[in-house]
N, C-alpha and C positions, 0 to 999 in steps of 0.2 A: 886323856881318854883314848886318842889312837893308838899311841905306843900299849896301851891297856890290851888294846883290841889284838893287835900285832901278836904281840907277843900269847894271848889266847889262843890265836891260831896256828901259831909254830905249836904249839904246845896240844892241840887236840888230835889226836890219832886219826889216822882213816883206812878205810877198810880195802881200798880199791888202789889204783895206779898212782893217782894222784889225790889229795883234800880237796871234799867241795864245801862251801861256803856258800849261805847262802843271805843276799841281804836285799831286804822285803820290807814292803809298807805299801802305804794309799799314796796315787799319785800326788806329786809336792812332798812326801813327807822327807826329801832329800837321800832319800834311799843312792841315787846316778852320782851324787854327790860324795856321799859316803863309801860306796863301791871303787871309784875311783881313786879315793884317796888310797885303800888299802891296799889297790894291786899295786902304785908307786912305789908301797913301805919297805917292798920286797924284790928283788930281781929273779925272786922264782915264783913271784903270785903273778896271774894273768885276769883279766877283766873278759865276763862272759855274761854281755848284756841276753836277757830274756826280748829285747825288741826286733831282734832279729826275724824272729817266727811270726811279725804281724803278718796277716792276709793281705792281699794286695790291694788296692782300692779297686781293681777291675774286678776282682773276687768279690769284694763287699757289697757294690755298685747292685750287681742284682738279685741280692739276698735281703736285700734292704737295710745294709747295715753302717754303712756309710758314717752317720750321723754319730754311731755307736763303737767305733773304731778306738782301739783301746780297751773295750771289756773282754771277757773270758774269751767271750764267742769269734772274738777276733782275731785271734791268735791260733795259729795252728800247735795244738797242747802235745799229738802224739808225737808232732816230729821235734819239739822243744825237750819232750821227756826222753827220744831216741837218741837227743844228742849228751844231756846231762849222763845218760848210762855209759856213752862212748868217752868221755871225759873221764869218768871213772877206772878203763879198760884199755886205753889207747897209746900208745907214746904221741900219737899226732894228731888232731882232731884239726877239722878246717870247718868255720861256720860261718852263719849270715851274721851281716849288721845290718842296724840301721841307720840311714840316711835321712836324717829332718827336713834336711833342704833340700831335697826328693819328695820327702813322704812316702819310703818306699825299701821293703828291705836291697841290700845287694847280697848276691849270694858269692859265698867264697872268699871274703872280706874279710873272715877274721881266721887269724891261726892261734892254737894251741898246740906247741911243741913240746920235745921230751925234756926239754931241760924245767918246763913248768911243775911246781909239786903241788902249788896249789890255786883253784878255779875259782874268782873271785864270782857267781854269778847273781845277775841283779835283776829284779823284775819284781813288779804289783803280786803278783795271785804265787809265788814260791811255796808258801802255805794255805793255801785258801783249801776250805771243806766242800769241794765239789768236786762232780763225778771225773774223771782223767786227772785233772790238778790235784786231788789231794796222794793219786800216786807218789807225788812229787817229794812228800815229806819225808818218807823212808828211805831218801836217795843223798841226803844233805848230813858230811860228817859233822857242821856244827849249824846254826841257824841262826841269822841278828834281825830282828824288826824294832822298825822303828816306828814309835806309836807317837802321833800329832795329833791335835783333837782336831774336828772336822772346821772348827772355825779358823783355826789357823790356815788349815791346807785352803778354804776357799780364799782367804787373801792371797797366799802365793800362787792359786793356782790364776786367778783372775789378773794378777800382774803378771805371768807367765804368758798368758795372750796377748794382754797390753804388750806387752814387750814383742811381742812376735808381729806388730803392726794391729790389731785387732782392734776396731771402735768400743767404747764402755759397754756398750748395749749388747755386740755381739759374743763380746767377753764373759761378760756377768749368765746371758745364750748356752756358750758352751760350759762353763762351768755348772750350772744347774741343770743341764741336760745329760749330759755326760760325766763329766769329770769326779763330780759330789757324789752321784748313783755309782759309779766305780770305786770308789771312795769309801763309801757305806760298806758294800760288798766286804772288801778288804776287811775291814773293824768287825763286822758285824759273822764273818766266815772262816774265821781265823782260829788255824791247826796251833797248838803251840810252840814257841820260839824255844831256845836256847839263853839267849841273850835278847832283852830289847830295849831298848835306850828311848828318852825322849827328848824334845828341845835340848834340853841345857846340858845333855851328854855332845851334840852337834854342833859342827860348824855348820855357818847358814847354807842352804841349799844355792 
């Protein structure tokens, strides 16, 4: 199924400087997984996470958002959509990532060079039907989602905190507070794909 994939995207046209790509799901649905795999497939694909553009927690802190870090609202959308155009138009684009073990983007952290033809980019909301996000759909020469039913995604999302040191209780907390309603959004807001694959087209996340 990768080399499937692979070879789909040599093969798709694009309109701009370089191919964008774009691979999307509900948190857990292994989407970070999958993104990663494909920009390895290739020594001219690049990896261009959407986590970049979170707000910062000092930002969130007194919006009240804190809790909700991770949804639409958290994510700076015009300056994620300013970069995917420049990707498009650029020989060199320089952007943020994200740092986990921070919790925090760094800016200037990621390059995309001329020798890149194609922008492997990854994030939750890529298609989602809301107001600035859904600009986003008209920008992608091909589109992959990946669709897990929401029971799946709350097991891995709930072992995803266990794992991160998280007690059951506060796991089980942010999964049903957060993560699930993120989650929905996705499934329930969703522009359509190109391509989209479920479990048994994936390796595990």
């Amino acid at each position: 199924m990768l080399q499937d994939l692979v070879d789909r995207i040599r093969a798709t046209p694009h309109r701009g400087r370089r191919r964008l790509v774009a691979v999307t799901g509900a948190p857990g649905s292994g989407k970070s997984t999958l993104a990663g795999l494909l920009a390895a497939a290739d020594p001219t694909f690049a990896l261009v996470p959407m986590d970049g553009f979170h707000l910062d927690n000092a930002v969130l802190r007194p919006r009240g958002l804190l809790a909700r870090k991770g949804a639409p609202e958290t994510f700076d959308v015009a300056g994620f959509t300013h970069l995917v155009a420049r990707l498009a138009r650029e020989d060199e684009v320089i952007h943020p990532t994200f740092d986990r073990a921070l919790d925090r983007a760094v800016a200037g952290s990621g390059v995309v060079g001329p020798f890149t033809r194609t922008a492997i980019v990854e994030g939750n909301y890529l298609l989602l039907d809301r107001p600035e996000w859904r600009d986003l759909a008209g920008m992608w020469d091909l589109s992959i989602r990946l669709d897990v039913s929401l029971a799946t995604l709350e097991t891995r999302l709930t072992q995803r905190w266990l794992t991160h040191g998280h007690t059951p209780q506060a796991a089980a907390e942010k999964v049903r507070h957060n993560d699930l309603p993120n989650a929905e959004l996705v499934v329930a807001a969703a522009l359509p794909a190109d391509i989209t694959l479920t479990p048994g087209d994936l390796p595990a996340p």
